[in-house]
N, C-alpha and C positions, 0 to 999 in steps of 0.2 A: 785702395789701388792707386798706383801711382800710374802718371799719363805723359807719353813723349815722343817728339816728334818732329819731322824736318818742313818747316812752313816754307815754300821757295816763291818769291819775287817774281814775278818773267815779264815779257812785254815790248813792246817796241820803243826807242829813244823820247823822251822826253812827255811820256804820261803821265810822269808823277810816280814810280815806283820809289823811290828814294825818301821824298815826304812821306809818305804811308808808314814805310817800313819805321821811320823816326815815330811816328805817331805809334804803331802799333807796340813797338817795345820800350816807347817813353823815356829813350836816350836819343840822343844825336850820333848816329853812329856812321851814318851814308851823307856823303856830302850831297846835299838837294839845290843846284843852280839852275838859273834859265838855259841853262845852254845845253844844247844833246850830247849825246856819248860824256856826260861829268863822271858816272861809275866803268872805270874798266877792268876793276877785280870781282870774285865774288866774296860780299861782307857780310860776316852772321852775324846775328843781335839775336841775344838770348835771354831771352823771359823765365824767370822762375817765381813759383810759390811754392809752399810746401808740399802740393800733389800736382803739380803738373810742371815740366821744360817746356818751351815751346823754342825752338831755334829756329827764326826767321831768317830767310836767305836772301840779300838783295844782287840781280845781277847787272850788268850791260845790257843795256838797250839789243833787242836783236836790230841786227842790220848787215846789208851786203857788203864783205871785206873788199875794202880798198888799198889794205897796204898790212904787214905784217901783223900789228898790233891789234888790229880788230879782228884778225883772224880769231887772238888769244884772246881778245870780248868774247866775239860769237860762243868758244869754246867753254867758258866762264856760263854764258847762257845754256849753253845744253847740256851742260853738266847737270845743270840745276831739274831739268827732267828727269833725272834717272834714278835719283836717291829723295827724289821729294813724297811724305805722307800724304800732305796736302800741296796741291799749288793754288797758288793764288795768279791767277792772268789779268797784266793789268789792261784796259784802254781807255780809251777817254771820247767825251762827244763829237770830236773832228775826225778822227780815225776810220777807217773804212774797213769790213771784217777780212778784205783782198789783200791787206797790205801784208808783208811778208807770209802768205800764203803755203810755204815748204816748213816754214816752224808751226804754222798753227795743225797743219799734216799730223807732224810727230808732236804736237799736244793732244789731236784725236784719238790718237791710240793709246793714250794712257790709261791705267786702270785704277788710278789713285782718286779724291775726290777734288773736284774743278771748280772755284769761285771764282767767276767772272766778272771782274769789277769794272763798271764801266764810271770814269772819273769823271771830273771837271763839272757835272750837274749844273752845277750856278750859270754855268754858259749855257745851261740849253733852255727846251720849254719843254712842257708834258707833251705835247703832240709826238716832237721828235723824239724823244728821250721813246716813248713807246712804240716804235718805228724801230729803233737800233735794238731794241730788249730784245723784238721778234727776231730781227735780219740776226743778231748774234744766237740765238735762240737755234735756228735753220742752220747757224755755221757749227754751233757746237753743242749740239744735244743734251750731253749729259751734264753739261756744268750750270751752277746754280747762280744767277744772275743778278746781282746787285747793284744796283747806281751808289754812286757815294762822290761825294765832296772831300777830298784829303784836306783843301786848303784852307775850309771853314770843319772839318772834322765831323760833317753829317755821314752817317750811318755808318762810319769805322768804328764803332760799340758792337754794333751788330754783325759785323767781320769779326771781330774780337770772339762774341759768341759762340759763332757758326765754326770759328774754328778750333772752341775749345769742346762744344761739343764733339769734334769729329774725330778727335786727336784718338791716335790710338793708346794702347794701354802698354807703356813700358817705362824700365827704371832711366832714371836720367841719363843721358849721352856727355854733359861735361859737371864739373864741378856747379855745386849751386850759386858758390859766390863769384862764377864768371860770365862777364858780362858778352863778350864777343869771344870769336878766335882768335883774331887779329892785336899781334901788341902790340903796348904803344909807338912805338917809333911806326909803325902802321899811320897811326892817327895824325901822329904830325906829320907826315909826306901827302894824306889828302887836306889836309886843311891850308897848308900852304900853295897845293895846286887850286884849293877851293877859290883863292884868295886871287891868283892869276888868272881862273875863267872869269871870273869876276871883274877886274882890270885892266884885260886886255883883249884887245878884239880880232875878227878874224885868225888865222890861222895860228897863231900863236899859242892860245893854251893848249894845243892840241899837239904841238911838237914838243911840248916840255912834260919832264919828269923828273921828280924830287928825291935826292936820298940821304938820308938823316947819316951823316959819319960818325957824330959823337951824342949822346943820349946821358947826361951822369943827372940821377936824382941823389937828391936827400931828404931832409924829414920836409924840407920846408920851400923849395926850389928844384928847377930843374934846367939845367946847362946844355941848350941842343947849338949844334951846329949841321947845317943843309946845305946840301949842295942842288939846285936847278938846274939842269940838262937840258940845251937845247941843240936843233939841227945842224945853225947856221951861225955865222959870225953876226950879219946882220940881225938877228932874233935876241944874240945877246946885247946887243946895245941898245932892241927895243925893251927888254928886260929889265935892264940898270935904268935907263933914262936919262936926261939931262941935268948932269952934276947926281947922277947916283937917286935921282929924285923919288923914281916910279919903283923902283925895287926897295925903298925905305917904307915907301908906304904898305908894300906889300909885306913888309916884314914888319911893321909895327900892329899892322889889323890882323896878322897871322898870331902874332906875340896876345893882342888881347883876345881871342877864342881860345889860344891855348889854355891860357891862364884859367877861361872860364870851365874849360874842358879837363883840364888837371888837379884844378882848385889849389892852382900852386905857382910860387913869384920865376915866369918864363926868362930865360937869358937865353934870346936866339941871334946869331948869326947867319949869315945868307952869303952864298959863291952863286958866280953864275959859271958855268964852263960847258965849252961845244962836243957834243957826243953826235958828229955827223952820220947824218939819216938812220939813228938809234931806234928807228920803227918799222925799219925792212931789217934790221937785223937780229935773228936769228939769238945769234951770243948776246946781241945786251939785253934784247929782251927778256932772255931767261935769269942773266941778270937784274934785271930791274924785275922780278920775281914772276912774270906773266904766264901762264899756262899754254905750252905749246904740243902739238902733235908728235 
């Protein structure tokens, strides 16, 4: 009998959902930075063997919108309740079970089965680690509670387990030689934002948005040209940098992940161009492919 089924992500900004999900389908498929809000779409990574799919869903961080774009996170995140076999909820030892309190609501009422991960372990001690087991315990009955370490990969085997145990019984939902849904021109518009949360600080990675114009592979290369979207004038001159500085290097450490990421000799070019306040709007949003109501 063959087994399949929708694993989804969920969780509040910067738990760690992103590592996990890398770990659990053993590609790099969700950009993992220190910075919150790095995932704003939702990314599947898909696990096959011979008898089992497993399609992992990583999503946005839940959080209270503060301006168009998060709107289409949040909606990215509650999607991921409605069609998930299994969820996986992430949190971690800082976390408090009150913090967005209206989503953990509508995770109560589900009737799917709940692994409760609570991360970051290495940071705590046994005392408190069994203090937050109960307190989560109290907030959410039915789900099954696991501590786990994504960044040293303690007890993410045992996630691995629990949820090939639980997977239901069905024939697979995409081809078995596909690895995501998302193509690649996908891949290179987050790795090049990965590259910008990365190098620049405050507000900046936050108002840029990537879009690949020209995409040509061959057997041996592949020829991208991107375009960077930012708010302001000034945004794009912190962009480029002095004599073109700070955008080369973004573009050179963007060039070697891709390579790693393609297994192929990268030829990228970089524009930087102003798409004023592109995160209260509506049209570019949906342009810039985001999920709107």
């Amino acid at each position: 009998m063959h087994k399949a089924g929708f694993v989804n992500i969920v969780g509040n900004p910067n738990v760690g959902k992103s590592t996990l999900m890398n770990l659990l389908v053993g590609e790099r498929i969700s950009i993992a930075t220190f910075k919150a809000q790095t995932t704003r779409h939702r990314i599947m990574g898909i696990l096959n063997t011979d008898d089992m799919q497993i399609v992992f869903s990583d999503t946005p961080g839940v959080l209270k919108p503060n301006y168009k774009l998060q709107e289409s996170m949040l909606n990215f995140s509650q999607s991921a309740l409605s069609d998930a076999d299994i969820l996986l909820y992430v949190t971690d030892t800082v976390e408090k079970p009150d913090k967005n309190a209206d989503f953990i609501e509508k995770v109560k009422k589900m009737q799917v089965p709940i692994l409760l991960l609570i991360n970051k372990i290495d940071l705590s001690n046994q005392g408190s680690l069994t203090e937050m087991v109960e307190e989560w315990h109290s907030v959410l009955p039915q789900a099954e509670i696991i501590p786990i370490s994504a960044k040293v990969r303690f007890n993410v085997d045992v996630v691995m387990k629990r949820i090939k145990e639980l997977l239901p019984d069905s024939p697979p939902y995409f081809g078995k030689d596909q690895l995501t849904d998302k193509p690649a021109r996908f891949f290179v518009t987050e790795i090049i934002r990965e590259k910008i949360l990365l190098y620049y600080d405050k507000e900046i990675p936050y108002a840029v948005e990537v879009v690949v114009e020209q995409f040509k592979e061959t057997e041996k290369s592949i020829h991208i040209s991107a375009v960077i979207y930012v708010e302001r004038d000034s945004q794009k001159g912190i962009i480029i940098g002095k004599q073109g500085k700070a955008l080369k290097k973004v573009a050179t450490e963007a060039r070697k992940t891709l390579e790693h990421f393609f297994q192929k000799t990268i030829y990228l070019e970089t524009f930087v161009k102003v798409d004023k306040d592109w995160r209260s709007s509506d049209k570019e949003l949906k342009n810039f492919g985001y999920q709107l109501d």
